[in-house]
SEKE-79652 format. One line per field, with one value per residue (C-alpha): residue in three letters; residue number from 1; x, y, z. Coordinates in nm, 2 decimals, always signed. Layout:
N
rest (ALA	...)
nr (NUM	...)
east (X	...)
north (Y	...)
up (Z	...)
//
This chain:
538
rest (UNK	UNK	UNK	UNK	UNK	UNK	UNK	UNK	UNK	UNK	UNK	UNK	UNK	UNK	UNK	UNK	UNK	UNK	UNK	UNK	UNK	UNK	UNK	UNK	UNK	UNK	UNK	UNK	UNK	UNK	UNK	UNK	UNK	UNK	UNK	UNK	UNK	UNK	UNK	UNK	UNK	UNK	UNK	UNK	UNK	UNK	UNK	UNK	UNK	UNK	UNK	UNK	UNK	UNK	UNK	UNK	UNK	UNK	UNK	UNK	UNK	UNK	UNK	UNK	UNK	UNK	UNK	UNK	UNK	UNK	UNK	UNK	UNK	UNK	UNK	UNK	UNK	UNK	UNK	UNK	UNK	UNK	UNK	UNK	UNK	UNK	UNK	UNK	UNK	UNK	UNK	UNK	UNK	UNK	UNK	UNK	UNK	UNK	UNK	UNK	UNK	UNK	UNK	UNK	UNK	UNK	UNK	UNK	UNK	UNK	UNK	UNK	UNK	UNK	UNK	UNK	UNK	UNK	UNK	UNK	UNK	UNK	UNK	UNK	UNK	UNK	UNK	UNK	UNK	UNK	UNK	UNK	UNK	UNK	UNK	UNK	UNK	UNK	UNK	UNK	UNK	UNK	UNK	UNK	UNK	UNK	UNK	UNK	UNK	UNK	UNK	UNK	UNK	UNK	UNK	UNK	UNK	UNK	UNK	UNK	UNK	UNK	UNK	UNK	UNK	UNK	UNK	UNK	UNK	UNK	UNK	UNK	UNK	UNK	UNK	UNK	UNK	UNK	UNK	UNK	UNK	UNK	UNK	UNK	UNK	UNK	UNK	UNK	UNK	UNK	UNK	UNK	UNK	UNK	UNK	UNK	UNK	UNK	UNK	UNK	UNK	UNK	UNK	UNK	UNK	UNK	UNK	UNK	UNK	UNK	UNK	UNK	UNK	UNK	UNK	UNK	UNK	UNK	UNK	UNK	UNK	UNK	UNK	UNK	UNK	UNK	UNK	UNK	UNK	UNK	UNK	UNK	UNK	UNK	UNK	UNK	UNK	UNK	UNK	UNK	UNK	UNK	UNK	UNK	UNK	UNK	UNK	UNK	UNK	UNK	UNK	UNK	UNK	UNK	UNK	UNK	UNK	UNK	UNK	UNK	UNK	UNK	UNK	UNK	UNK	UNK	UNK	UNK	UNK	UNK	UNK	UNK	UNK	UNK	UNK	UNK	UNK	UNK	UNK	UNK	UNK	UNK	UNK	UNK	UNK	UNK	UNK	UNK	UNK	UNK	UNK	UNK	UNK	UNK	UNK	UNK	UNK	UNK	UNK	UNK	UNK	UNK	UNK	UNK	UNK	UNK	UNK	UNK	UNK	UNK	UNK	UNK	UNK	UNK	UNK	UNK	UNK	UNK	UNK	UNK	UNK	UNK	UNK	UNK	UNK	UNK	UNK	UNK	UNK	UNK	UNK	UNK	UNK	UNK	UNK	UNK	UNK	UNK	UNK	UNK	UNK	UNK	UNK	UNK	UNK	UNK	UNK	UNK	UNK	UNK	UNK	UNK	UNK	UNK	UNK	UNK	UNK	UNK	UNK	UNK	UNK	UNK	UNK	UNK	UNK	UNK	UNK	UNK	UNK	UNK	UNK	UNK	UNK	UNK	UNK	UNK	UNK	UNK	UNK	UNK	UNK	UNK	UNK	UNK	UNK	UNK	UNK	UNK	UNK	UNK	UNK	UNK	UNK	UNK	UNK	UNK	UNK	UNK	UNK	UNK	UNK	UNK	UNK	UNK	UNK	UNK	UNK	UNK	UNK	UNK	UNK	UNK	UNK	UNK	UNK	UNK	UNK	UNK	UNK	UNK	UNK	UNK	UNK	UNK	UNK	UNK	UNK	UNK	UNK	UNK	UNK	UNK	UNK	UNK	UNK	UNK	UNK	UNK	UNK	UNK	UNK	UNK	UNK	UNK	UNK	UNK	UNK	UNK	UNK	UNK	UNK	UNK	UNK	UNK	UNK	UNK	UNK	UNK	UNK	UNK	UNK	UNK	UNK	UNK	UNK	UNK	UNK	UNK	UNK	UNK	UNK	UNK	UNK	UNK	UNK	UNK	UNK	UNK	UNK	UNK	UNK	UNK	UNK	UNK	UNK	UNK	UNK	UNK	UNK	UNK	UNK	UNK	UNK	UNK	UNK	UNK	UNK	UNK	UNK	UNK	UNK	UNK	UNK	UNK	UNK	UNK	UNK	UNK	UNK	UNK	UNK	UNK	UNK	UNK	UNK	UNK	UNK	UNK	UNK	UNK	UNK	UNK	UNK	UNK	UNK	UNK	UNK	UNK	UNK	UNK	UNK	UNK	UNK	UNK	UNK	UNK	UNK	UNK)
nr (1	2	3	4	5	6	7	8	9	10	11	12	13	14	15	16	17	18	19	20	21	22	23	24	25	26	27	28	29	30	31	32	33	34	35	36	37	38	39	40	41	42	43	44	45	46	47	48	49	50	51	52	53	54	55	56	57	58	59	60	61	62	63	64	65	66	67	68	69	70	71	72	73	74	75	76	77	78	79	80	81	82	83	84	85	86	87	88	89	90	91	92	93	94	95	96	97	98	99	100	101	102	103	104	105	106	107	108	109	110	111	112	113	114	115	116	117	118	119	120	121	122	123	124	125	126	127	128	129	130	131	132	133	134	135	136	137	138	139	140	141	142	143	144	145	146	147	148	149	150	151	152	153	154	155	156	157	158	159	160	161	162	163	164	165	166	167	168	169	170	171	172	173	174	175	176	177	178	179	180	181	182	183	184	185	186	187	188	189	190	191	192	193	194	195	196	197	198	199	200	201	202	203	204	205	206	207	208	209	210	211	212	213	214	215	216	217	218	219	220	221	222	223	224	225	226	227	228	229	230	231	232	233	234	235	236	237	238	239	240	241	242	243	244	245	246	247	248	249	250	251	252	253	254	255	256	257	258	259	260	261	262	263	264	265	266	267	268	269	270	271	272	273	274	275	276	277	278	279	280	281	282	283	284	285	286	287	288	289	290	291	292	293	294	295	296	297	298	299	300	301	302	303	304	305	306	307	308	309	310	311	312	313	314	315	316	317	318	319	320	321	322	323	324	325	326	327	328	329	330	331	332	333	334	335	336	337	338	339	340	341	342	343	344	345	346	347	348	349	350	351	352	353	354	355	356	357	358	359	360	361	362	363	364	365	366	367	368	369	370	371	372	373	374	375	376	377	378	379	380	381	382	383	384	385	386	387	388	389	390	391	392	393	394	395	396	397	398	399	400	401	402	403	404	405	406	407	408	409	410	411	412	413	414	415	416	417	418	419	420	421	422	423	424	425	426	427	428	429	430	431	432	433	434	435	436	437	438	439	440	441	442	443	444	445	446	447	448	449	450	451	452	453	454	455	456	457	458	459	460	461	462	463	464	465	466	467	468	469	470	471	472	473	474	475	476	477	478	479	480	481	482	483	484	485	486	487	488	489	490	491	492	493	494	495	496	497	498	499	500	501	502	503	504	505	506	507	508	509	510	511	512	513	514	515	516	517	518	519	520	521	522	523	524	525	526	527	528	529	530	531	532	533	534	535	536	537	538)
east (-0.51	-0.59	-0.30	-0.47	-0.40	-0.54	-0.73	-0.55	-0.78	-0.52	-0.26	-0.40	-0.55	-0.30	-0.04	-0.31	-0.28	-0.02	+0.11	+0.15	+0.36	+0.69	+0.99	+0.96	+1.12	+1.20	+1.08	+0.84	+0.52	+0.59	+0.62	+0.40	+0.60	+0.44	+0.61	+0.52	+0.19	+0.38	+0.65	+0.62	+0.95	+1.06	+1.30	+1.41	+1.66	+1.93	+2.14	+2.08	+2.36	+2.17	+1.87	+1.91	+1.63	+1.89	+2.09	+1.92	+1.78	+1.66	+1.33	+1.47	+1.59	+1.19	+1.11	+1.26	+1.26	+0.92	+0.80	+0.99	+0.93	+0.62	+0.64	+0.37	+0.16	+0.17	+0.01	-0.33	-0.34	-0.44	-0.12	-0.36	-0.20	-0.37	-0.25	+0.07	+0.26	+0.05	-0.32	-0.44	-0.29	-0.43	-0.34	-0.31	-0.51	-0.20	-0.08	+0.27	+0.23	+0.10	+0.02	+0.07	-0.13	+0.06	-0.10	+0.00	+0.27	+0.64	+0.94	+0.99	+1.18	+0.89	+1.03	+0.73	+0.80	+0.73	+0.75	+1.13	+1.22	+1.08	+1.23	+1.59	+1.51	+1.47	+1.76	+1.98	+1.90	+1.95	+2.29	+2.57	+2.78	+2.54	+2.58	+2.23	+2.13	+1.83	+1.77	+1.69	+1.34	+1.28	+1.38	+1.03	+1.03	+1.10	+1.48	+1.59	+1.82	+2.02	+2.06	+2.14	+2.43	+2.52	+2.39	+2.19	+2.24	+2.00	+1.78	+1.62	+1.47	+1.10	+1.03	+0.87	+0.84	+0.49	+0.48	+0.54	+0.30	+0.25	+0.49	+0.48	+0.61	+0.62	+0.73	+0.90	+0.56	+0.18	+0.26	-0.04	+0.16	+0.38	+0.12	+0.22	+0.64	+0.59	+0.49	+0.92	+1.15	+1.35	+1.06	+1.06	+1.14	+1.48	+1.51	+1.76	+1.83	+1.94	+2.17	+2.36	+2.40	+2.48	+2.61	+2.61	+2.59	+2.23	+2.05	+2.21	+2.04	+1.86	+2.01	+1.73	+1.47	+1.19	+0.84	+0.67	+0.46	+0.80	+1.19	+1.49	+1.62	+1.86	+2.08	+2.29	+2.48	+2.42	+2.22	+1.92	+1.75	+1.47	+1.23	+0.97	+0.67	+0.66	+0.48	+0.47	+0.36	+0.00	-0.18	+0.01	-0.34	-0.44	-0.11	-0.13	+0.24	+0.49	+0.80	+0.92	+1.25	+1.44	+1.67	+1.87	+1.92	+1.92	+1.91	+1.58	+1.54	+1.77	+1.49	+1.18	+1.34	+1.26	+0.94	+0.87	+1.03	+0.82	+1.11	+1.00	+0.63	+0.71	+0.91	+0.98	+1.06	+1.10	+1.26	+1.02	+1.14	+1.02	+0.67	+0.51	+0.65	+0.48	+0.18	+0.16	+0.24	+0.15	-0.12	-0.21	+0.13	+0.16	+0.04	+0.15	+0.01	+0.05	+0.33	+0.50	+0.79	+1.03	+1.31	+1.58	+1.95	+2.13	+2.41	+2.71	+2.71	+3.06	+3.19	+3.42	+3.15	+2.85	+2.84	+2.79	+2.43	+2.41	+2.57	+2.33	+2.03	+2.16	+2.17	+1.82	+1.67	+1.85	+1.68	+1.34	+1.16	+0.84	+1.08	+1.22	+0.85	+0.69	+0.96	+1.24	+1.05	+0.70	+0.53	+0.30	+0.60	+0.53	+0.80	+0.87	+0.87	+0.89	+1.03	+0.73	+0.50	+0.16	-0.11	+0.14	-0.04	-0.24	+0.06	-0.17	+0.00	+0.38	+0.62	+0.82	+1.10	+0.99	+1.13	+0.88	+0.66	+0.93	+0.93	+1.22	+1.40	+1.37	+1.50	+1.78	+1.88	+1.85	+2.09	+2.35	+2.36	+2.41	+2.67	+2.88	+2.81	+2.94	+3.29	+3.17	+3.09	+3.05	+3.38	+3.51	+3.29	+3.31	+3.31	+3.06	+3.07	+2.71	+2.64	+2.39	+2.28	+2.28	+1.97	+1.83	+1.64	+1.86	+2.14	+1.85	+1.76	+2.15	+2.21	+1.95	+2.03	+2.40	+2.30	+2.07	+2.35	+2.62	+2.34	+2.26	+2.54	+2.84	+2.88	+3.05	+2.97	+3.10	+2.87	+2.97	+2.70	+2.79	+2.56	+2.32	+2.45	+2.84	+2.59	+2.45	+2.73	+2.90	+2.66	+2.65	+3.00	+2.90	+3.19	+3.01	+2.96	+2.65	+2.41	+2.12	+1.87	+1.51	+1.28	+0.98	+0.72	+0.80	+0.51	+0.23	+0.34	+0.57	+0.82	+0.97	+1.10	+1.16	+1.42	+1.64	+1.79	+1.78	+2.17	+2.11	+2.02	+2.36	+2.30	+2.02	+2.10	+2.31	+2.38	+2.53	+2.26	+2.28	+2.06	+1.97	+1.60	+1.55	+1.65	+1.48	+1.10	+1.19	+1.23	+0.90	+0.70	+0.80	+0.68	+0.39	+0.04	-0.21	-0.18	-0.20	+0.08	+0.28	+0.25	+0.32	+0.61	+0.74	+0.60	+0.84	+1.11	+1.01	+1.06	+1.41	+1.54	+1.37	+1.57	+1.90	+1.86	+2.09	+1.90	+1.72	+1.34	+1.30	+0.96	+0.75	+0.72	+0.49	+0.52	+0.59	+0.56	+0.51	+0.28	+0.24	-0.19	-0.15	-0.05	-0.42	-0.49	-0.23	-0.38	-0.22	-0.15	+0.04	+0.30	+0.34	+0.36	+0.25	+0.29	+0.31	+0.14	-0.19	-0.14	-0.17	-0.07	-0.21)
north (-1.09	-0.85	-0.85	-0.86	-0.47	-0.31	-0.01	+0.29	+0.60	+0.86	+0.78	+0.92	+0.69	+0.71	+0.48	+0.22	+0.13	-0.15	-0.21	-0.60	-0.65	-0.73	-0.94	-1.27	-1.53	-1.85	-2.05	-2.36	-2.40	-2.44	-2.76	-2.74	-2.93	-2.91	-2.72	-2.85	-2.67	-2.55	-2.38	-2.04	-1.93	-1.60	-1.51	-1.17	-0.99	-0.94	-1.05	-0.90	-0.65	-0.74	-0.82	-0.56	-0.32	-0.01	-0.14	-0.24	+0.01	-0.18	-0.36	-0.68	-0.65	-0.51	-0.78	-1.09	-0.80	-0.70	-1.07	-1.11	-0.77	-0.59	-0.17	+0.01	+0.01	-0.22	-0.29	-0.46	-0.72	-0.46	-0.23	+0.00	+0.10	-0.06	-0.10	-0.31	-0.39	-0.09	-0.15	+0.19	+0.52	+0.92	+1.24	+1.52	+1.87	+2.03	+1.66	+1.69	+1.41	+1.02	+0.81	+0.45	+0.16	-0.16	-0.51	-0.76	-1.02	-1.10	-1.19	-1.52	-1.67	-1.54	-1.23	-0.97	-0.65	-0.41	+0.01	-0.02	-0.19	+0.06	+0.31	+0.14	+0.09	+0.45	+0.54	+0.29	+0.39	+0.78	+0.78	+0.88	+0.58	+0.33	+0.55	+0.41	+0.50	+0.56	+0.74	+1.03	+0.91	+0.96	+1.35	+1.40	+1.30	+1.60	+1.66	+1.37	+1.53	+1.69	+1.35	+1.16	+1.43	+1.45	+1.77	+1.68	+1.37	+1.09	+1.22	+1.49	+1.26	+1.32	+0.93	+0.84	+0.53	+0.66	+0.26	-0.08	-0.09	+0.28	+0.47	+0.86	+1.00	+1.40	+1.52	+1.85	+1.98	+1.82	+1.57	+1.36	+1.08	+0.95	+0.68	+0.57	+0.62	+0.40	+0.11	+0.15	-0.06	+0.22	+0.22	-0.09	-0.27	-0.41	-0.71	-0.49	-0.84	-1.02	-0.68	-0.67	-1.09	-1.08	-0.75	-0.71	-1.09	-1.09	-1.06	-1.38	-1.69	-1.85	-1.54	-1.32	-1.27	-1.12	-1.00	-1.05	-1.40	-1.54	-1.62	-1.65	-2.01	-2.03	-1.77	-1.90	-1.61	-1.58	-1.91	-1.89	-1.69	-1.97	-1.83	-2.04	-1.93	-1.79	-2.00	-1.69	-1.40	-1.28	-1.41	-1.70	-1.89	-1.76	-1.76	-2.01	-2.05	-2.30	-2.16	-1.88	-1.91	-1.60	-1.65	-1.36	-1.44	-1.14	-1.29	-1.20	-1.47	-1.74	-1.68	-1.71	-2.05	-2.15	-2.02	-2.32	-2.56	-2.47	-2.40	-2.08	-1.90	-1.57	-1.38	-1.00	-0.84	-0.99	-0.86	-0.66	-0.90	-1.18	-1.05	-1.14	-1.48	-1.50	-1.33	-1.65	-1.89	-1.82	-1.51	-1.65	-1.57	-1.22	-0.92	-0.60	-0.30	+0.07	+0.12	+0.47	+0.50	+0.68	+0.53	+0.82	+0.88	+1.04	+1.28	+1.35	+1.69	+1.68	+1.56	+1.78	+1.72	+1.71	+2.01	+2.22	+2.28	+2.32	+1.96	+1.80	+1.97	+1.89	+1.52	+1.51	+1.71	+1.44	+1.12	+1.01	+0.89	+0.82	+0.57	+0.37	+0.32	+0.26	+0.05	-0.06	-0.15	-0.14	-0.31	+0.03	+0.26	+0.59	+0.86	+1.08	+1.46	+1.55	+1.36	+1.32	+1.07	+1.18	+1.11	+1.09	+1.21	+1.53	+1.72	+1.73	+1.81	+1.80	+2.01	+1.92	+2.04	+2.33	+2.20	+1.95	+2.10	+2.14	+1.91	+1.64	+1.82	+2.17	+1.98	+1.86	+2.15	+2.32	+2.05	+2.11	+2.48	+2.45	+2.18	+2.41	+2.66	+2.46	+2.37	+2.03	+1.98	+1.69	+1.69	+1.76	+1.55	+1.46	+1.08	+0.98	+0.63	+0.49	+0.24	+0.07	-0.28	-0.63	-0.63	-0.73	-0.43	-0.18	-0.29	-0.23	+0.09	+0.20	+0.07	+0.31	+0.63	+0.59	+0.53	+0.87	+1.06	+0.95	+1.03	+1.38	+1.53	+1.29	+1.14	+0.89	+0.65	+0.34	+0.09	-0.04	-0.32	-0.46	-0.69	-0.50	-0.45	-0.35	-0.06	+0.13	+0.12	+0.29	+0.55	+0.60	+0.65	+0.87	+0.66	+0.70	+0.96	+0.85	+0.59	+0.42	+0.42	+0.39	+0.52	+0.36	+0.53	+0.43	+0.64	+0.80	+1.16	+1.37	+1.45	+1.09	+1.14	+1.52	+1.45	+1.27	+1.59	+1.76	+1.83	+1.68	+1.33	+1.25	+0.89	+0.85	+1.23	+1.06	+1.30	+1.57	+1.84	+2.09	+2.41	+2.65	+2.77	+2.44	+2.33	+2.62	+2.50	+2.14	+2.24	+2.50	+2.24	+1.94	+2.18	+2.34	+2.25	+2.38	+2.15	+2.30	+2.56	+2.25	+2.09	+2.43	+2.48	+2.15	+2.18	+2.50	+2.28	+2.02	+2.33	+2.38	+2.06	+2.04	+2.31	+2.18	+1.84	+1.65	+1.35	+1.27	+1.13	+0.85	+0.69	+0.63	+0.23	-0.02	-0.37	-0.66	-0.97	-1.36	-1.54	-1.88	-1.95	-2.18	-1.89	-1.71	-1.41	-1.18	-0.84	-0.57	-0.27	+0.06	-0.03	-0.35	-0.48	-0.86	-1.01	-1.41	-1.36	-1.27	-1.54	-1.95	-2.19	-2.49)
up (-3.00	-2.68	-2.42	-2.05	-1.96	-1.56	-1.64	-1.45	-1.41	-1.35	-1.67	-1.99	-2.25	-2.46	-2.17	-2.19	-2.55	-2.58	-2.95	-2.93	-3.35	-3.26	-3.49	-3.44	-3.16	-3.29	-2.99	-2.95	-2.71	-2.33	-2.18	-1.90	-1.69	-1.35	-1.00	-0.66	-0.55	-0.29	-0.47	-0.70	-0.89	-1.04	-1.30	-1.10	-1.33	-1.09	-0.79	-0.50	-0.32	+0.02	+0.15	+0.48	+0.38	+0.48	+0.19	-0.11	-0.41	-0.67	-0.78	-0.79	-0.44	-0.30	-0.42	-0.23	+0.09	+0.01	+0.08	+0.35	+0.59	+0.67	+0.69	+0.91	+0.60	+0.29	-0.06	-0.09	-0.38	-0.62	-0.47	-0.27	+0.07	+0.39	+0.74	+0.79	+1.09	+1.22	+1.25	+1.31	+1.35	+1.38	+1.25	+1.44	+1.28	+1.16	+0.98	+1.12	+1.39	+1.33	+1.59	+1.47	+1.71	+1.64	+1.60	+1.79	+1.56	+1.62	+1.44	+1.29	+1.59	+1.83	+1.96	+1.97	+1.73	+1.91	+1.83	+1.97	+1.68	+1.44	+1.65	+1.59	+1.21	+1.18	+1.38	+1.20	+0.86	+0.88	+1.13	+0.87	+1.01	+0.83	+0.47	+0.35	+0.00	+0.00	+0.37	+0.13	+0.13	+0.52	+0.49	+0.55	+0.92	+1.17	+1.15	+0.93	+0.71	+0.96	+1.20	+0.86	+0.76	+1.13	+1.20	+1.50	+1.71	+1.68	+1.95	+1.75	+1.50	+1.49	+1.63	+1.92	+2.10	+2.36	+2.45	+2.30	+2.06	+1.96	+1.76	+1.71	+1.39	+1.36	+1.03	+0.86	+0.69	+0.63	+0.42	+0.26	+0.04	+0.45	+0.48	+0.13	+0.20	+0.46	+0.24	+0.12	+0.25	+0.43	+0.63	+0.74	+1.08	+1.16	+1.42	+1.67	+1.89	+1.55	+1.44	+1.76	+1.81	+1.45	+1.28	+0.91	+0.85	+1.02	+0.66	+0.54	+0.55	+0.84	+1.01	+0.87	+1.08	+0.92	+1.01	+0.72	+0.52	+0.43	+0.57	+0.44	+0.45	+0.19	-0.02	-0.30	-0.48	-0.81	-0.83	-0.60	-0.33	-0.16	+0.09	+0.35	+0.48	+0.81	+1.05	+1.30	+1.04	+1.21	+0.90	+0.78	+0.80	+0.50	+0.32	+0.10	-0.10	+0.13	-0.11	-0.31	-0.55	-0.64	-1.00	-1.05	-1.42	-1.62	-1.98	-2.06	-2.39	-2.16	-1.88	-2.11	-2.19	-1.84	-1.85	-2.14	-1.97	-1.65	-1.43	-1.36	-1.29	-1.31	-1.57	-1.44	-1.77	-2.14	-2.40	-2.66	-2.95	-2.75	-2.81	-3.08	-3.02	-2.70	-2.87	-3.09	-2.87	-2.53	-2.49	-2.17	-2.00	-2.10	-1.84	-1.96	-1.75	-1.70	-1.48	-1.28	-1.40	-1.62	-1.85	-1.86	-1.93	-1.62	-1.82	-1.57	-1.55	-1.39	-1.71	-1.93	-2.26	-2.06	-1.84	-2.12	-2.10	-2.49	-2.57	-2.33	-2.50	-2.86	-2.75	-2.61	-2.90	-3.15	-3.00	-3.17	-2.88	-3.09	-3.26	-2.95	-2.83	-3.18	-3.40	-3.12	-2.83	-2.96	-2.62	-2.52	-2.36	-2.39	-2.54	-2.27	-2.28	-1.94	-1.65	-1.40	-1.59	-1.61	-1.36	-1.10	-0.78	-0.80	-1.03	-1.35	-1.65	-1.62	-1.73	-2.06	-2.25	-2.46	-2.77	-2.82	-3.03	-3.29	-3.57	-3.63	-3.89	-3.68	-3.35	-3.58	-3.69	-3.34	-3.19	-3.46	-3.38	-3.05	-3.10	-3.27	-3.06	-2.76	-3.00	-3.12	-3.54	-3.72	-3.79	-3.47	-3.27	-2.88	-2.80	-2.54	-2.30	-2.31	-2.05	-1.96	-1.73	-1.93	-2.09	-2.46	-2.44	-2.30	-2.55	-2.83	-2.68	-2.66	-3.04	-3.18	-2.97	-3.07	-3.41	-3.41	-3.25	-3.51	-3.81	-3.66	-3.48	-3.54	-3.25	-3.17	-2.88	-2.75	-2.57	-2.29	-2.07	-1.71	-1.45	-1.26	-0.89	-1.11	-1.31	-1.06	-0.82	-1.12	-1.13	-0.74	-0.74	-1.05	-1.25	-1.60	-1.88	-1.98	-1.86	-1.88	-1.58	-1.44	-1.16	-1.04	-0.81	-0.43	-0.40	-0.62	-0.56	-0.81	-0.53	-0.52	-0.90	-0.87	-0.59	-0.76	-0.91	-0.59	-0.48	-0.10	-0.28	-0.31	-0.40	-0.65	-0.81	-1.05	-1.31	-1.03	-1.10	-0.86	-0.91	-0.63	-0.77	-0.87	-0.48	-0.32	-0.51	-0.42	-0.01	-0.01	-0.18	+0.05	+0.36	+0.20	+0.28	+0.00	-0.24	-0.53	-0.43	-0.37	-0.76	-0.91	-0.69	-0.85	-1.17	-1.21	-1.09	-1.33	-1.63	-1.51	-1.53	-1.83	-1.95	-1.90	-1.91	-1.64	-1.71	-2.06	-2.03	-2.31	-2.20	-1.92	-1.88	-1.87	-1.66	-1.86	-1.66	-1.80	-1.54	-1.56	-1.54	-1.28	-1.06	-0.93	-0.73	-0.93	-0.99	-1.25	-1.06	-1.11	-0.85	-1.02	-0.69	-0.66	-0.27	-0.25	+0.05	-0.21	-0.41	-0.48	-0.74	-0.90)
//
């Protein structure tokens, strides 16, 4: 049986082949029992913390946002960037300033949008007050970073507002991947009249206005997110989908369930051991599809065990990646040697941890040296916290690296799961020892997963790395102009974090989705971005 797989030209041949033998499920054939045409429903693997775009981070939060608000730019059904709010723009010679010509639309209760209220979006996102996690992204904008830590006052951001429907963005350095950023939600317009008639309860319910195909019209926590079409989105002629249903059920088996029983159209992630079940059963639901991204384990480097730089290589040198991809999860993930998956951007060949040409038995013994070196034997071993967000395959993945540390270096580690939205705030609030996390391209450049060991990221640079060379490349390559300067600038940061190992690359992901067939127009993409606004049901 061939799983449906999107050629992508830029990941090596090896992330396209998809192993599909997996232990078995014990499930029967769907139901088929019909939705109303109208209606499309997703099992999204998580609850929501908000649905204000200055205050979400996760996947299953762009998501239910991403349907609901429309950047400057945006993804085309095959996740290709094309104009957005803004129809047009120019670049000047030197690519530091973007003049953004917006089309004529408005908010969903009629109020025009108009540059003003991009203006205000990036004002509200990077003043300190508002503590956004992710403003990070914006440093790229003329004097961002030093309005978001307070540095400057909000009138020296880089943002211009030359009339109401053109927008001027000047940025730090040339910067060919902005047009892509601005697809992100922290690039997204905020409704100012809403904010200030409203406060923070204007992203709840009918209170949201949005911009984008879709509006919020009801929000039930932890039971259901429901979105309406937008009667006043600029091309809500040709949207075709009356409904969209959110389920922030994480249990990916309990989910697949609903799937059968036709309660829900699209399943967001399954659980490996699902698969040859599915294989059997339903072939025509699975889409499984190169994907940007990186499965990792932040270390906190903060930690009494962990900032050793010898304990946190021993543990990375210990873990068989080629046996989480081929035996645990066995669905076409990739081990991961480096922390930049390839084909990202222009970066080439990434730089990986120089140890990986080593046999097993040599990294074994490598790791045990340098845990005795570092005070630890296996009879005086350290005890590490593993945690990790509710998921059959995180808890799988978690099982097996606990089992290879015990085996090779004695450790001992205690497992320890928790809901989502409870799991990264943990590791915001860097409350963990180790942990389980993953990044997914915002952006096809190798910058947006380099940063998040940068020491100015303060919330995504989980693990607490902070390295002045390894800073120092990161700022000259985020202001240099000749490209290929730029990637080898990173690339040598890339070999230092490599080197001491804050966070642990496992594998570079693929998208797992179950689509229901009745659902057409959905197009496997990188991004693994699918808009409603693309797509119809039976």
């Amino acid at each position: 049986m061939s799983v449906k797989m999107t050629p992508f030209k830029h990941l090596k041949a090896g992330m396209l082949a998809v192993s599909i033998a997996v232990s078995g499920a014990f499930f029967t054939a769907p139901d088929n029992v019909a939705q109303a045409a109208g209606t499309l429903t997703f099992g999204n693997m998580g609850e929501p913390a908000s649905l204000d775009p200055h205050f979400i981070s996760g996947v299953w939060e762009s998501r239910i946002v991403g349907n609901m608000f429309l950047g400057l730019t945006t993804e085309a059904v095959d996740g290709s960037i094309v104009p957005g709010a803004a129809e047009s723009w120019t670049v000047s010679d030197d690519g530091l300033a973007y003049t953004f010509k917006l089309r004529n639309h408005t908010w969903s209760d009629g109020k025009p949008v108009t540059a003003h209220d991009f203006y205000y979006a990036f004002q509200r996102i990077l003043a300190p007050e508002t503590a956004s996690g992710y403003s990070y992204l914006l440093y790229t904008i003329k004097n961002a970073q030093d309005v978001n830590t307070g540095k400057a006052g909000p009138d020296a951001l880089g943002v211009k507002v030359l009339d109401d429907k053109t927008l001027e963005v000047t940025l730090e350095g040339p910067a060919p991947y902005f047009v892509a950023q601005l697809v992100h939600y922290t690039a997204y317009p905020v409704p100012s009249h809403k904010i200030k008639e409203l406060g923070k309860e204007w992203a709840k319910n009918k209170g949201a206005v949005s911009n984008g195909a879709y509006t919020l019209e009801e929000w039930t926590p932890n039971a259901q997110i429901r979105l309406v079409k937008n009667p006043k989105f600029y091309d809500a002629a040709n949207v075709s989908i009356d409904e969209l249903i959110f389920y922030p059920q994480e249990d990916r088996s309990a989910v697949l369930k609903r799937v059968r029983a036709g309660e829900v159209d699209i399943q967001t992630d399954f659980a490996s051991s699902d698969l040859k079940w599915l294989e059997k059963n339903m072939p025509e639901y699975i889409r499984i599809a190169p994907y940007l991204g990186v499965y990792y384990y932040p270390l906190n480097t903060s930690d009494e065990v962990l900032k050793d730089p010898r304990v946190r290589k021993a543990l990375a040198m210990s873990i068989d990646r080629e046996i989480l991809t081929d035996k645990v999860l066995r669905t076409g993930e990739v081990p991961a040697y480096g922390f930049v998956p390839p084909g990202t951007g222009t970066y080439g060949q990434p730089s990986e941890v120089p140890w990986k040409g080593l046999s097993k038995d040599e990294r074994i013994a490598e790791a045990r040296k340098l845990m005795e070196q570092a005070g630890y034997s296996k009879s005086n071993p350290p005890t590490l916290r593993l945690s990790y967000n509710t998921s059959e395959n995180h808890k799988k993945v978690a099982i097996a690296i606990a089992a290879m540390w015990k085996k090779a270096l004695g450790v001992k580690t205690e497992l320890y799961n928790s809901e989502v939205k409870v799991h990264y705030a943990s590791l915001k609030t860097r409350d963990f020892q180790v942990a389980r996390a993953g990044w997914i391209a915002d952006y096809n450049d190798p910058q947006n997963f380099l940063n998040l060991m940068e020491a100015r990221n303060l919330s995504k640079n989980y693990s607490n790395f902070n390295n002045d060379q390894y800073n120092t490349l990161m700022k000259k390559a985020e202001i240099e102009v000749d490209m290929d300067k730029r990637d080898e600038y990173m690339r040598e940061a890339e070999a230092i974090a490599m080197a001491e190992l804050p966070n642990i690359p496992l594998y570079y992901y693929v998208s797992k989705n179950l689509v229901n067939p009745r659902v057409k127009g959905w197009v496997d993409n990188p991004a693994d971005v699918h808009h409603a606004r693309y797509l119809t049901v039976e």
